[in-house]
VOPAZA-39578 format. One record per residue (C-alpha): residue number from 1; residue in one letter; chain; x, z, y. Coordinates in nm, 4 decimals. Layout:
SITE   marse   mardren   semi         xx         zz         yy
SITE     NUM         a      A          X          Z          Y
...
***
This chain:
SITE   marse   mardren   semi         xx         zz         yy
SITE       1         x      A     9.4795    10.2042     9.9406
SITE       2         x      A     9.1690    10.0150     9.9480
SITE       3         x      A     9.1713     9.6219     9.7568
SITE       4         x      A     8.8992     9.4174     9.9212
SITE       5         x      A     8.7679     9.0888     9.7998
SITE       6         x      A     8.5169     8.8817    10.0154
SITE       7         x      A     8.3926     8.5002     9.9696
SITE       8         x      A     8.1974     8.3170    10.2163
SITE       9         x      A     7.8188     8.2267    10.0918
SITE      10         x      A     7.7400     7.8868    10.1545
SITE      11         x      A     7.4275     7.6612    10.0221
SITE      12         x      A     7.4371     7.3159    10.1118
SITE      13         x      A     7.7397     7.2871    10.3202
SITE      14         x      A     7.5477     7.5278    10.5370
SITE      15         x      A     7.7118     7.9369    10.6038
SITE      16         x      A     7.4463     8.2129    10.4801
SITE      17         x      A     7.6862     8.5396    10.5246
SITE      18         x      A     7.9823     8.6813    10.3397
SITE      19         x      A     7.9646     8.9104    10.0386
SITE      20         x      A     8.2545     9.1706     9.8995
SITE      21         x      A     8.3655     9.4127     9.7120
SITE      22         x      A     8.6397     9.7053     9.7554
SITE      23         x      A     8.8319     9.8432     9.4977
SITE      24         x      A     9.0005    10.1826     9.5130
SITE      25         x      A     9.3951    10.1156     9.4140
SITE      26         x      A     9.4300    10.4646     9.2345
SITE      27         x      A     9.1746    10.4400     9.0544
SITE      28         x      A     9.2034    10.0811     8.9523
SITE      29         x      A     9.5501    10.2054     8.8824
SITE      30         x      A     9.4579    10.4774     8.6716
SITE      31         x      A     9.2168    10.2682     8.4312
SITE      32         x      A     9.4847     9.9932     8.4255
SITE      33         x      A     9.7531    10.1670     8.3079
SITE      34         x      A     9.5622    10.3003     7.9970
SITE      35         x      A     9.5211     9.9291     7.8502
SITE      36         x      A     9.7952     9.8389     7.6279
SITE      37         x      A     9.8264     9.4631     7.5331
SITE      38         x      A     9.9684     9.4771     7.1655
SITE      39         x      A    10.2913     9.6741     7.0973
SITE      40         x      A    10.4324     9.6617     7.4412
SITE      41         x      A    10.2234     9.4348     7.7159
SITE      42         x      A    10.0690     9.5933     7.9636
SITE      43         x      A     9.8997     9.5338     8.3270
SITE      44         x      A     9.9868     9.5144     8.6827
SITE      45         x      A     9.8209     9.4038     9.0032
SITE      46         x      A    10.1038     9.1848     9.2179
SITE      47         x      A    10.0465     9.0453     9.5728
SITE      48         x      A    10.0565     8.6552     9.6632
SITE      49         x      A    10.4331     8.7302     9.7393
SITE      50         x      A    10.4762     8.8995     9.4096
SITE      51         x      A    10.4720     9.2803     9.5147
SITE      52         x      A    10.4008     9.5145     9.2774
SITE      53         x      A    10.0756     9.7018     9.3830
SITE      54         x      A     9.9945     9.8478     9.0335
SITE      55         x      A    10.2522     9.8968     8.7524
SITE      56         x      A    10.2843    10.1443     8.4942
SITE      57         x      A    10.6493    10.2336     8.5893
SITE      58         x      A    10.6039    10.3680     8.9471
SITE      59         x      A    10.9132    10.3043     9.0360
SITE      60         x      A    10.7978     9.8967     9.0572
SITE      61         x      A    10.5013     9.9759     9.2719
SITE      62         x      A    10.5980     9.8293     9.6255
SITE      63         x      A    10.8914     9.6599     9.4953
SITE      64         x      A    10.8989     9.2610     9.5008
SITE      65         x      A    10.8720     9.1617     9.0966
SITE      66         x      A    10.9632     8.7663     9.2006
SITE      67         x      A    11.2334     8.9146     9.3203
SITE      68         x      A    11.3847     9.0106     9.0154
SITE      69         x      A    11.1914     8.8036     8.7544
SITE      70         x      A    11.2186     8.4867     8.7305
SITE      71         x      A    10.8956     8.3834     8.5566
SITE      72         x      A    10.7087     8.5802     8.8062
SITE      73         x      A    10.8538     8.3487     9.0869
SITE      74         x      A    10.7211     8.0971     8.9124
SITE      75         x      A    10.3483     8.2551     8.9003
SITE      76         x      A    10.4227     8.3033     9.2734
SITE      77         x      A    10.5615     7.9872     9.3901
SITE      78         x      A    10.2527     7.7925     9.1176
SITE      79         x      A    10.0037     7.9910     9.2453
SITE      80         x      A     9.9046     8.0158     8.8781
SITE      81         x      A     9.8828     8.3353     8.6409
SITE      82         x      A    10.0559     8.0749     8.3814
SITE      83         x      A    10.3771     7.9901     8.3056
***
């Protein structure tokens, strides 16, 4: 699976072109789940809707975290990485 990220270029209200960037998921996947944040913390990639796309317990991956975590359906329903 294939993680694109565009943005619009603009300069003075006025539309130039678009520029991206794709990211490979196993890969991204692969680096993520080698960072450790402290004892126990670790990464993962969610959707908007709060679908796990990378998580180091596979089983999550395509699962719906804001389903079954409440402080993630806050991220979800803020918009905002913080709680």
């Amino acid at each position: 699976m294939v993680i694109t990220i565009c943005s619009e270029v603009k300069r003075d209200g006025e539309s130039y072109g678009v520029v991206g960037i794709d990211f490979m998921l196993d890969q991204m996947s692969e680096t993520m789940n080698k960072i450790k944040i402290g004892k126990a913390g670790y990464l993962a990639v969610l959707t908007e809707s709060g679908v796990c796309l990378i998580h180091p317990k596979q089983e999550m991956v395509g699962e719906n975290a804001a389903e079954k975590y409440e402080f993630i359906r806050e991220i979800v329903e803020k918009k905002n990485g913080i709680t």
